[in-house]
C-alpha positions as CSV (number, residue, x, y, z in Angstrom):
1,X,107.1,73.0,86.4
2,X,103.9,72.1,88.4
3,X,102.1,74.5,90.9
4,X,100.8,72.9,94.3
5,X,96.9,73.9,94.9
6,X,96.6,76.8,97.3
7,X,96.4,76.8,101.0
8,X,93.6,78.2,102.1
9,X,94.1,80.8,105.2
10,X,91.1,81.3,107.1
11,X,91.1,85.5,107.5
12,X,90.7,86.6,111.2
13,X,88.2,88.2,112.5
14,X,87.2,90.3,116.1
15,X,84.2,88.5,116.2
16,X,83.0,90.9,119.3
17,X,83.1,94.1,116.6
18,X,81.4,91.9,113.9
19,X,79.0,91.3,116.6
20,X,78.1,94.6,117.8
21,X,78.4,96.2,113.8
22,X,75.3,94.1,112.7
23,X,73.5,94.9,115.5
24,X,74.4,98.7,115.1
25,X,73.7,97.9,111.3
26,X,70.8,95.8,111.1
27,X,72.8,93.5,108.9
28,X,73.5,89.6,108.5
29,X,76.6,88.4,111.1
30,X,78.3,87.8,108.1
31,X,78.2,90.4,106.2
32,X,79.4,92.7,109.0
33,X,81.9,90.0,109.5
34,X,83.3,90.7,106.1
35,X,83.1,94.8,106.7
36,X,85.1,94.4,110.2
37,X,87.6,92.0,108.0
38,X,88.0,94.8,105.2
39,X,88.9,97.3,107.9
40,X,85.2,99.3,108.7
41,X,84.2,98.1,112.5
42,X,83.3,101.8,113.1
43,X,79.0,102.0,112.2
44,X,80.0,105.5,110.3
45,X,82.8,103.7,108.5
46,X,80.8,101.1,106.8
47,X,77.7,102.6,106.4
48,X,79.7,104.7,103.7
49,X,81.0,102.0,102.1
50,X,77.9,100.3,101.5
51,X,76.2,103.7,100.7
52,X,78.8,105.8,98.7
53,X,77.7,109.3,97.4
54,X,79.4,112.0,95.4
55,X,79.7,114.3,98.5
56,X,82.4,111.7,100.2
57,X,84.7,112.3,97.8
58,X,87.7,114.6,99.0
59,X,87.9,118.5,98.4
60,X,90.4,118.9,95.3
61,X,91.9,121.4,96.5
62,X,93.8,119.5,98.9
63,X,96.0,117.9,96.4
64,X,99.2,119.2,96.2
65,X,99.4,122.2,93.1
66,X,95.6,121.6,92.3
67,X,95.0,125.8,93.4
68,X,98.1,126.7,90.4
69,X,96.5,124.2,87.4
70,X,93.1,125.4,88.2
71,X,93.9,129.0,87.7
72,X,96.2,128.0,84.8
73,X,93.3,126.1,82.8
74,X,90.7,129.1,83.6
75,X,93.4,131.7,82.5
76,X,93.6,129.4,78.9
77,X,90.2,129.3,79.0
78,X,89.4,133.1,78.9
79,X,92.5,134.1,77.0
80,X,91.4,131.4,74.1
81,X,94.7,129.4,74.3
82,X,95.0,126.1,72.7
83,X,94.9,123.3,75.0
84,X,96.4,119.9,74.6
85,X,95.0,116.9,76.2
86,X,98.4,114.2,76.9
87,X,97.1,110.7,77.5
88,X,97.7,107.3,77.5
89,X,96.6,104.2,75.3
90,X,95.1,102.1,77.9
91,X,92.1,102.4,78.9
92,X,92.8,104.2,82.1
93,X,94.4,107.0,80.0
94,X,91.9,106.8,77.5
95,X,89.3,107.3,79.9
96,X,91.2,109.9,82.1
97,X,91.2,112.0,78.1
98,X,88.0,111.1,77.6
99,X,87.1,113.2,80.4
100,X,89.1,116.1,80.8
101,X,88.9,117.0,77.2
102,X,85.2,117.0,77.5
103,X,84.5,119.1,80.5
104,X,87.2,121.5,79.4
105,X,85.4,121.9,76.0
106,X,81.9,122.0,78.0
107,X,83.6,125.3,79.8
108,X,84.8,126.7,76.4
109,X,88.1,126.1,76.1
110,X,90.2,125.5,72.7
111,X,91.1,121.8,73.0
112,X,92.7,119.3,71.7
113,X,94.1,115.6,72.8
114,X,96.9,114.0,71.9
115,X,97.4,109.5,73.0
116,X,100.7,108.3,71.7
117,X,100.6,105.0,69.7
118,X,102.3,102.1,71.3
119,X,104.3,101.2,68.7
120,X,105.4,104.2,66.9
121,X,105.5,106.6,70.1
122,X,106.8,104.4,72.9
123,X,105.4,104.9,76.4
124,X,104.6,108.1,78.6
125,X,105.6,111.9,78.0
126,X,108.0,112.6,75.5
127,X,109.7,115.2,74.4
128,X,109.2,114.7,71.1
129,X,105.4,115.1,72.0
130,X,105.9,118.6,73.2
131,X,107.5,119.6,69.8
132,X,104.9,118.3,67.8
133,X,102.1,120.0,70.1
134,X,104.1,123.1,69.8
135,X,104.3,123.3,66.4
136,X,100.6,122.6,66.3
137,X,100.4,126.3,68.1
138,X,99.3,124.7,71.7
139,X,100.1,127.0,74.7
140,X,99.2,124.4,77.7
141,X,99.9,120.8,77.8
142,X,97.7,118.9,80.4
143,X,99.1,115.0,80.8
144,X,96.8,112.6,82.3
145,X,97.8,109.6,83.0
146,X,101.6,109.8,82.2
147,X,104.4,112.6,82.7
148,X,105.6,111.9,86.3
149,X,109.0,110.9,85.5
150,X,108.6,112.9,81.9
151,X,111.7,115.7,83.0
152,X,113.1,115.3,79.7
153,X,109.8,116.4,78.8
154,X,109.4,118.9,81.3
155,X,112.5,120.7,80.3
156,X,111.8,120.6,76.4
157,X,108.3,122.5,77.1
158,X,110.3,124.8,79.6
159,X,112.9,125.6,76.8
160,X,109.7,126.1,74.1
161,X,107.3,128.4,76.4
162,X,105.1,125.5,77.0
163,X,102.8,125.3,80.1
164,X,103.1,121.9,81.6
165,X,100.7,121.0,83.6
166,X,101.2,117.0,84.8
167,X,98.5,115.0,86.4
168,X,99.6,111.2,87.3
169,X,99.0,108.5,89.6
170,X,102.4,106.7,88.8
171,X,105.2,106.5,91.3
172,X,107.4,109.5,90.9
173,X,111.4,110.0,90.9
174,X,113.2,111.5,93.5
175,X,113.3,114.9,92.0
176,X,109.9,116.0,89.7
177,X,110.1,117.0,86.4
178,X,110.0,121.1,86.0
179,X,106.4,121.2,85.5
180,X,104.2,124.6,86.2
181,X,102.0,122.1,88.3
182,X,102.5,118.4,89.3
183,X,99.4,116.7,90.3
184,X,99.9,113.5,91.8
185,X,98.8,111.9,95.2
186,X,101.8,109.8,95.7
187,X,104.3,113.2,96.0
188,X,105.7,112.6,98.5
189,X,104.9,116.6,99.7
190,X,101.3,115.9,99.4
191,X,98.8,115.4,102.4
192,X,95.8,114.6,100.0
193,X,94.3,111.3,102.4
194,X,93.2,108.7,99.3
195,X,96.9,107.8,97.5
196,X,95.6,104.9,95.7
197,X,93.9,107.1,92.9
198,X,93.8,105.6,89.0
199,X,95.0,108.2,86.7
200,X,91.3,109.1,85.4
201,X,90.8,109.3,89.6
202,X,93.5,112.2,89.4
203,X,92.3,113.1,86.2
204,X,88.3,113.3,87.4
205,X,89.7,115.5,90.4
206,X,90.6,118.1,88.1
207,X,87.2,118.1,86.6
208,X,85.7,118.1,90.2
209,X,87.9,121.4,90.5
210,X,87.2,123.4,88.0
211,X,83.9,122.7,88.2
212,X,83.6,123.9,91.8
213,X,85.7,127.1,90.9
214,X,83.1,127.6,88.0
215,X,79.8,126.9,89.5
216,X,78.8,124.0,88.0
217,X,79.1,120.9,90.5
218,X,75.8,119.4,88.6
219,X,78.1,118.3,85.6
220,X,80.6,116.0,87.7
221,X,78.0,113.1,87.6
222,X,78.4,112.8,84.2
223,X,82.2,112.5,84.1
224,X,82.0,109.9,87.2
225,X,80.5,106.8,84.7
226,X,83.7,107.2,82.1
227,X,85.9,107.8,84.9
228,X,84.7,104.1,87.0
229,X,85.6,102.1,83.1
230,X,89.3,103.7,84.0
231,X,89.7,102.8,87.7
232,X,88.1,99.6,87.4
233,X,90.5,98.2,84.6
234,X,93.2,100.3,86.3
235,X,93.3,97.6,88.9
236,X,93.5,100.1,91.9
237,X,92.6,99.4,95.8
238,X,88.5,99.9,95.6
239,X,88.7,101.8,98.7
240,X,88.0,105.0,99.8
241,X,87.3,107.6,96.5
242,X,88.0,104.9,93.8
243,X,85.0,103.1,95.8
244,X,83.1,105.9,94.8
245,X,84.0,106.2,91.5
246,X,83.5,102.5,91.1
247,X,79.8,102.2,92.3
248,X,78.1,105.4,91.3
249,X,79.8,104.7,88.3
250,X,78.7,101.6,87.8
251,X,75.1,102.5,88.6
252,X,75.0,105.3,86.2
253,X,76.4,102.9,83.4
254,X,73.4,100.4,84.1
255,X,70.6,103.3,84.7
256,X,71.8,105.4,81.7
257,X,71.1,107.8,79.5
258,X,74.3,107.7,77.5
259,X,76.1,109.6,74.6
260,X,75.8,108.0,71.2
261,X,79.6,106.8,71.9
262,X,79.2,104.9,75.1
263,X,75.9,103.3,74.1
264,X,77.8,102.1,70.9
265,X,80.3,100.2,73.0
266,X,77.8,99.2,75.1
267,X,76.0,97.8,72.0
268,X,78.8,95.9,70.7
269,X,79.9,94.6,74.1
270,X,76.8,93.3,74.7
271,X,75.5,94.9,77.4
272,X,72.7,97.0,76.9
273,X,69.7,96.4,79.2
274,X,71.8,94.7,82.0
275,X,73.1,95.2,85.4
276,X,76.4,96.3,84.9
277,X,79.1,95.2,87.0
278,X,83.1,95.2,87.5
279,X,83.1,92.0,85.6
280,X,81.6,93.4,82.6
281,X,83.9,95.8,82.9
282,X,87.3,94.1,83.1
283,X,86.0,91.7,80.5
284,X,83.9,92.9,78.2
285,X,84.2,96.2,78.0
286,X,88.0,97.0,79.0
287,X,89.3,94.6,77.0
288,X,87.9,96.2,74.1
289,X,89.1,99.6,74.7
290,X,92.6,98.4,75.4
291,X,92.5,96.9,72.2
292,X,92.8,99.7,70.6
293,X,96.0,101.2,72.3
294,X,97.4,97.3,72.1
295,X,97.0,96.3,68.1
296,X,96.5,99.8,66.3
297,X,95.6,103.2,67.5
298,X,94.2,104.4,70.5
299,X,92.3,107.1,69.1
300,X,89.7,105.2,67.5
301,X,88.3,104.3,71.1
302,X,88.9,108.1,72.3
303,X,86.7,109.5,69.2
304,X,84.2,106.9,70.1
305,X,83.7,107.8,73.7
306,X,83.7,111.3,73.0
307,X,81.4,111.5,70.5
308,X,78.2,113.2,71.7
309,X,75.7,114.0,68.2
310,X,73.0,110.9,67.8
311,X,73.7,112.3,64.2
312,X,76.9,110.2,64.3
313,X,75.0,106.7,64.8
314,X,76.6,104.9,61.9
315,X,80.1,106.1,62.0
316,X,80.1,105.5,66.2
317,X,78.6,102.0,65.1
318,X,81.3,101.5,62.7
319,X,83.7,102.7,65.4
320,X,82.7,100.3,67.9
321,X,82.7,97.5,65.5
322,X,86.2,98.0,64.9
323,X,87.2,97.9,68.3
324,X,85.1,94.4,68.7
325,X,87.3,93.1,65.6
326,X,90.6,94.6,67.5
327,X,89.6,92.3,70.4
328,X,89.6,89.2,68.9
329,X,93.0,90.1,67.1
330,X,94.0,90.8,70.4
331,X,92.6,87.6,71.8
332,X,94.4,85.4,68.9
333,X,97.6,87.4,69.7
334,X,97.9,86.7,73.3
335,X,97.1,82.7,73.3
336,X,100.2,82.6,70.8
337,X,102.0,84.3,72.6
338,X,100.8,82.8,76.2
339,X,101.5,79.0,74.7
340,X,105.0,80.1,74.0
341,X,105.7,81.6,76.9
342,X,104.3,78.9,79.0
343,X,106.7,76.5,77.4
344,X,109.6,78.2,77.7
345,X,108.9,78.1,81.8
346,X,108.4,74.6,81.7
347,X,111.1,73.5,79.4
348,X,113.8,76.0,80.2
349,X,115.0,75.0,84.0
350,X,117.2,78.7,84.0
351,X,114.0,80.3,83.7
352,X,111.1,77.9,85.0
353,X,113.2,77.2,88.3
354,X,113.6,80.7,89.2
355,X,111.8,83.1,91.6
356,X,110.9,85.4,88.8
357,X,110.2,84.3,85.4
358,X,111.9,86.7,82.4
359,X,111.0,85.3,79.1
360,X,111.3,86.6,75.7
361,X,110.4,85.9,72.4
362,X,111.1,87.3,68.7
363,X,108.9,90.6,67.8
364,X,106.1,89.6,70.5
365,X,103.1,91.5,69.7
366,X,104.4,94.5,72.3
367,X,100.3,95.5,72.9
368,X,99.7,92.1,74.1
369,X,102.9,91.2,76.8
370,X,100.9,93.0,79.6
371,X,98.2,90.2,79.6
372,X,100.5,87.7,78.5
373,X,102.6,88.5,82.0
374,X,99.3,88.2,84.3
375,X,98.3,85.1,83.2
376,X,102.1,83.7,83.8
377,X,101.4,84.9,87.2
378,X,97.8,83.3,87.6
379,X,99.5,80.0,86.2
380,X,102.6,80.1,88.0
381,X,102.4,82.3,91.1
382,X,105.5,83.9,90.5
383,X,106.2,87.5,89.4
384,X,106.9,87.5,85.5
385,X,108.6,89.7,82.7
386,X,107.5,89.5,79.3
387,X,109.8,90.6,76.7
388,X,109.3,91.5,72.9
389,X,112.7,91.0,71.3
390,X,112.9,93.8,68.4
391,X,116.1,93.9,66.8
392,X,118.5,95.1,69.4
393,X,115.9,96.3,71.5
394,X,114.0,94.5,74.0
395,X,110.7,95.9,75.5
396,X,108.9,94.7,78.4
397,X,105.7,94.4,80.9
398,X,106.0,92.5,84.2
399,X,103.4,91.6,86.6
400,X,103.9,90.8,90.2
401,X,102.9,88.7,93.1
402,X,101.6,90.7,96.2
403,X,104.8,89.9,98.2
404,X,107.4,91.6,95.8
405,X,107.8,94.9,94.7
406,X,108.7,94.8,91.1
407,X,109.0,98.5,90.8
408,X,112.0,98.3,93.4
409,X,113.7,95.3,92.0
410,X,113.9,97.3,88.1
411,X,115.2,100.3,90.3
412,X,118.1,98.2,91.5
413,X,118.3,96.3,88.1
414,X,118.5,100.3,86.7
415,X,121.9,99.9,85.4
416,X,121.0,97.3,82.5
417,X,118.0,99.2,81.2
418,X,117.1,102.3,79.1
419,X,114.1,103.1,81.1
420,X,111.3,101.7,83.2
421,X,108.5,103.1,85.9
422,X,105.3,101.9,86.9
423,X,103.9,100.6,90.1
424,X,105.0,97.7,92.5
425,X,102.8,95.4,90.5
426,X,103.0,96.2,87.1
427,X,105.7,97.9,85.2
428,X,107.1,99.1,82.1
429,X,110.8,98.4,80.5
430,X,112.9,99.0,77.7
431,X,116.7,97.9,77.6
432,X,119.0,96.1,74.9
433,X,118.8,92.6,73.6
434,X,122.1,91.4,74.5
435,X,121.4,92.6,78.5
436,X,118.3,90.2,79.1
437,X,120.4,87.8,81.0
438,X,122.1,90.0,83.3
439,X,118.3,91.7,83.9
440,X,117.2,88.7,84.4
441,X,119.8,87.3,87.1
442,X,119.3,91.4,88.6
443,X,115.7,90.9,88.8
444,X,116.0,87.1,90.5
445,X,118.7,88.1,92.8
446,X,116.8,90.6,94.5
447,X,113.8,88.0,94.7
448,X,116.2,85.2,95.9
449,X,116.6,87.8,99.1
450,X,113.2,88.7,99.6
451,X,110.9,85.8,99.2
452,X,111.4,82.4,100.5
453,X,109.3,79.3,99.4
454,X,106.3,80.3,101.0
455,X,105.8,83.3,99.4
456,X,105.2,81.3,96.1
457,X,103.1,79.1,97.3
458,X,99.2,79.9,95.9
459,X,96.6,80.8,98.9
460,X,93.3,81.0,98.5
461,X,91.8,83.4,101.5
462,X,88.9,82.3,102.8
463,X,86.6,85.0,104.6
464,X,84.5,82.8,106.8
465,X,83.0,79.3,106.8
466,X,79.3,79.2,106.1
467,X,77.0,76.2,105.8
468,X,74.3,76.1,103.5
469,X,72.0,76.3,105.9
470,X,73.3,79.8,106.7
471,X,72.8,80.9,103.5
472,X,69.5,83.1,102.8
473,X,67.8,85.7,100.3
474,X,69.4,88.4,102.9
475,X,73.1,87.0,103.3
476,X,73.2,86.9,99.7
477,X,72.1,90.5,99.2
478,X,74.4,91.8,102.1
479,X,77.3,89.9,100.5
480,X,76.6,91.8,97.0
481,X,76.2,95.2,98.7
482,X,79.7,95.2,99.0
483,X,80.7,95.4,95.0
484,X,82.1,96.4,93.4
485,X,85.1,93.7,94.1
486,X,88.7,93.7,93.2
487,X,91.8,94.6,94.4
488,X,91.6,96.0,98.2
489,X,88.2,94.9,98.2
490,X,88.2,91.1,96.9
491,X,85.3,89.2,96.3
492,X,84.2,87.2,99.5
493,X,85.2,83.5,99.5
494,X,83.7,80.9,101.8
495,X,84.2,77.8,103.1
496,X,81.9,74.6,103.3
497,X,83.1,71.1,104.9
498,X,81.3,67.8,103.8
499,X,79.6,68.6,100.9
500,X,77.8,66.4,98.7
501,X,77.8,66.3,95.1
502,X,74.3,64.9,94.4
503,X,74.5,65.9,90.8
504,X,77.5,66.2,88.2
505,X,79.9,67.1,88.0
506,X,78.9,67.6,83.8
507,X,81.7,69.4,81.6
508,X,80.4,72.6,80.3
509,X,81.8,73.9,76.9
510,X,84.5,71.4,77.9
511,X,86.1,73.9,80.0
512,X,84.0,74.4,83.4
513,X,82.3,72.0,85.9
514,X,78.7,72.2,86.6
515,X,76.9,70.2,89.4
516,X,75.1,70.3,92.7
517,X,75.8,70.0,96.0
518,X,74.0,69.3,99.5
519,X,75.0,69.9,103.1
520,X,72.6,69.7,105.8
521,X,69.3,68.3,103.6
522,X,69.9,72.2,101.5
523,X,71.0,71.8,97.6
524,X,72.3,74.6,95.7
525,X,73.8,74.9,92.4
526,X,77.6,74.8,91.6
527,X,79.8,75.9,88.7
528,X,83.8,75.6,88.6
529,X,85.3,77.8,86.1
530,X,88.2,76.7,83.8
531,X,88.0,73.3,85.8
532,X,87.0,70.3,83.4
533,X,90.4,68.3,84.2
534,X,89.1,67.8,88.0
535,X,86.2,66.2,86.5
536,X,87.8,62.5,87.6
537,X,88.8,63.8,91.2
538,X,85.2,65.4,91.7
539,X,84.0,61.7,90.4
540,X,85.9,60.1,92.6
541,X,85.0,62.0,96.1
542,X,81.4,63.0,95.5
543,X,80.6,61.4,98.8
544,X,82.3,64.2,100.7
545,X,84.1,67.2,99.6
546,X,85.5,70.7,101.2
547,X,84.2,73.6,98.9
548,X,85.5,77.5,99.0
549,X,83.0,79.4,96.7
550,X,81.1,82.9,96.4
551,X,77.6,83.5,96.4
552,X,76.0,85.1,92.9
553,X,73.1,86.2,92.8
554,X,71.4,85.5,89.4
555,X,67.5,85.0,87.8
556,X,65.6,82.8,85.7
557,X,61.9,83.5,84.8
558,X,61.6,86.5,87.0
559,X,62.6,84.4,89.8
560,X,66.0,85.2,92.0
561,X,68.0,81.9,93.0
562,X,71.4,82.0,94.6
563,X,73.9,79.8,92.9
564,X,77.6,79.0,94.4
565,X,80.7,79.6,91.9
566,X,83.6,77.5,93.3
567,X,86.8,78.6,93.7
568,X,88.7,75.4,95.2
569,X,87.3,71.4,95.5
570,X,89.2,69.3,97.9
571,X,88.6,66.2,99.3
572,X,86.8,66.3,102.5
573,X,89.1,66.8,105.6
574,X,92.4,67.2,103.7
């Protein structure tokens, strides 16, 4: 099974609003080029994305049942209840515990957390949860990041005299579970205007509410840093409040101070001292507080980012450490697993030639199927299902394409599973051994109706063409203002036409490409990532190549040079 190099599709643009918006701006054309093409022609509009502050974020209040958990958490509070924290072991519901937990204990309150383990506690709010919190003499249950299809749940801490209060960002059912209070933006009941919230988004809203109701708005800052880790390994729309999040966080992260915790991840993930972006978040730091909920227990990352006494230096250290070892467990894990998988789609016709690929394998690490599914995706451009074959049990994760809702198709693939939820591109399953087959020709026969050919074809979007000449100190500074990137807001990609490669193409580490190239008597530096087997094409057509790349801004010496990371090499003209 081969995949065909993407298209690229120029993105359009109203050129006339571009216009006017950098002269209303002061900007580069291109840069309010890019703004008009994310959807911010309006002056007001972009301005705020390019200069986000805590005071854009949306009153709390506005979310549906936020006025009922707010007065439930205060009443705990005063009356010395025990609290109970409910995450989740990624690091969105790590993050989202993180957080709550501490700014409830920073108001007083008698708290706890609970994060299920993977492996021993399955996914999401259980009931099983409830009895064991109950028994532990706990009066409110608070879930972050998890409990929107928990009713089961719901009911058990009904029958008990447990407060439920559930905060989620997850899809919901059709009917919500029996909870005190439910808040989630996607009710569909809800008016709050930003749906796209990660759970630690809904999760910091809560904090940004009972702070307000308490009269102490100065400690939100603090909780924003933890809360952009969440949202950007969440993979939400940065948009709107999660844009926020996302870039005062990530300032904060870079300016510090920190807690003895954070700076100990920092440490280890090698960061300290730099200018911390999204990548070192998804990357470098994520991964390594995923790896906790994925190979043991998720709790040795929540002690470590809640720990607060520089007393604590060794055992946070230690702590840190072991999350770094974790990693690379991971890391081994996964390309197993990923090598398997990747021959079964190109060996197996019933499952490489169809729309969506459902493989499975014998007691697959069940921590590590997630990645294992997005990187099916990246190599095949299809939507994929990864399943761990336990006994007669099968559990899965699937990843999607942008064009299919994965999320629907498991809804009407429903009858052959024990349980599933999640989002339209990335979902959870459990169902029996022996029904794999019949999920998978489910799953494919809803595909086979909703995409066609095109749909699986790779594109690469290119935001604008812009010759070297073009490219200045300022462009390059406009371009960055716009980071964080990721999903809603993806990192521009240009176009150049007859380019010369003048130097290179040398193999770096054996895996990436580095050279340079000249248009219009201007060089600049080039590096193609994970691309050493074009090295012969490159060769070949050095006289003249089409390049789509992005711009970086990076240093050597104290001096600032722009250097071009290359997304797609093709022959010039073709």
């Amino acid at each position: 099974m081969s995949v065909a190099p993407p298209r690229w599709e120029p993105c359009a643009c109203d050129e006339a609003a571009a216009t006017t918006l950098a002269a209303e701006l002061g900007i580069p054309p291109v840069v309010a080029r890019l703004l008009c093409q994310r959807g911010l022609a309006a002056p007001d509009a972009a301005s705020r994305f390019l200069a986000p502050r805590l005071d854009h974020l949306h009153d709390p209040m506005a979310l549906a049942d936020m006025g009922r958990a707010v007065d439930r958490i205060l009443q705990a509070i005063a009356r010395h209840e025990k609290i109970a924290i409910h995450g989740d072991y990624d690091v969105d519901g790590i993050t989202s515990t993180v957080i709550l937990r501490r700014a409830l204990e920073l108001h007083g309150a008698d708290v706890m957390h609970f994060i299920p383990e993977r492996l021993k506690d399955g996914y999401g709010l259980q009931p099983a949860a409830i009895d064991r919190l109950h028994a532990d003499g706990v009066a409110l249950v608070i879930s972050v990041d998890c409990g929107i299809r928990g009713a089961d749940a719901a009911r058990r801490a009904l029958e008990l005299g447990v407060d439920l209060i559930v905060t989620d960002h997850h899809e919901p059912d059709a009917e919500l579970p029996p909870a005190l209070a439910i808040i989630n933006p996607k009710r569909t009941d809800c008016t709050y205007p930003d749906k796209y919230l990660a759970g630690v988004g809904v999760a910091l809203k809560v904090v940004q509410a009972v702070c307000a109701r308490t009269g102490h708005d100065s400690w939100l800052p603090g909780f924003v840093k933890i809360a952009a880790i969440g949202t950007l390994a969440d993979v939400v729309p940065l948009v709107g409040e999660n844009r926020v999040i996302a870039k005062l966080g990530l300032d904060m992260l870079t300016r510090g101070p920190h807690k003895i915790g954070l700076r100990s991840l920092l440490e280890v993930s090698g960061l300290t001292g730099k200018t911390i972006d999204s990548y070192h978040i998804s990357f470098l730091l994520a991964p390594r507080v995923n790896a906790a909920g994925r190979m043991s227990s998720p709790d040795i990352a929540t002690r470590l980012l809640l720990a607060t006494d520089e007393a604590l230096a060794g055992e946070t250290r230690a702590l840190a450490l072991q999350l770094d070892a974790e990693n690379v467990r991971r890391q081994e894990e996964e390309a197993t697993i990923l090598a398997a998988a990747k021959k079964i789609v190109q060996t197996d016709p019933e499952i490489g030639a169809r729309s969506v690929l459902v493989v499975a394998g014998e007691n697959w690490h069940r921590g590590v199927i997630g990645i294992v599914a997005s990187k099916l995706v990246d190599a095949f451009h299809r939507p994929a299902i990864v399943l761990s074959i336990e006994g007669d049990t099968a559990h899965g994760s699937c990843r999607s394409i942008p064009g299919f809702d994965m999320l629907g198709a498991l809804e009407r693939a429903a009858l052959h599973l024990i349980r599933f939820g999640g989002h339209r591109q990335a979902a959870g399953l459990t169902l029996e051994s022996t029904r794999i087959r019949q999920l998978r020709q489910a799953v494919n026969d809803t595909a086979d109706e909703q995409l066609g050919p095109e749909d699986l074809m790779p594109r690469l979007r290119i935001d604008a063409d812009l010759g070297f000449r073009a490219i200045t100190g300022d462009v390059a500074a406009g371009v960055a203002s716009l980071a964080p990137f990721g999903a809603g807001n993806p990192r521009p990609v240009f176009a150049a036409r007859g380019v010369e490669i003048v130097d290179g193409p040398r193999k770096l580490k054996e895996r990436h490409l580095k050279m340079a190239l000249k248009q219009d008597g201007r060089i600049f530096r080039a590096v193609a990532w994970r691309a050493a087997e074009k090295h012969e094409y490159l060769d070949q057509h050095r006289s003249g190549v089409d390049v789509a790349f992005s711009l970086e801004q990076n240093q050597y010496n104290g001096e600032s040079y722009v250097e071009l990371t290359l997304a797609d090499v093709k022959r010039a003209g073709s």
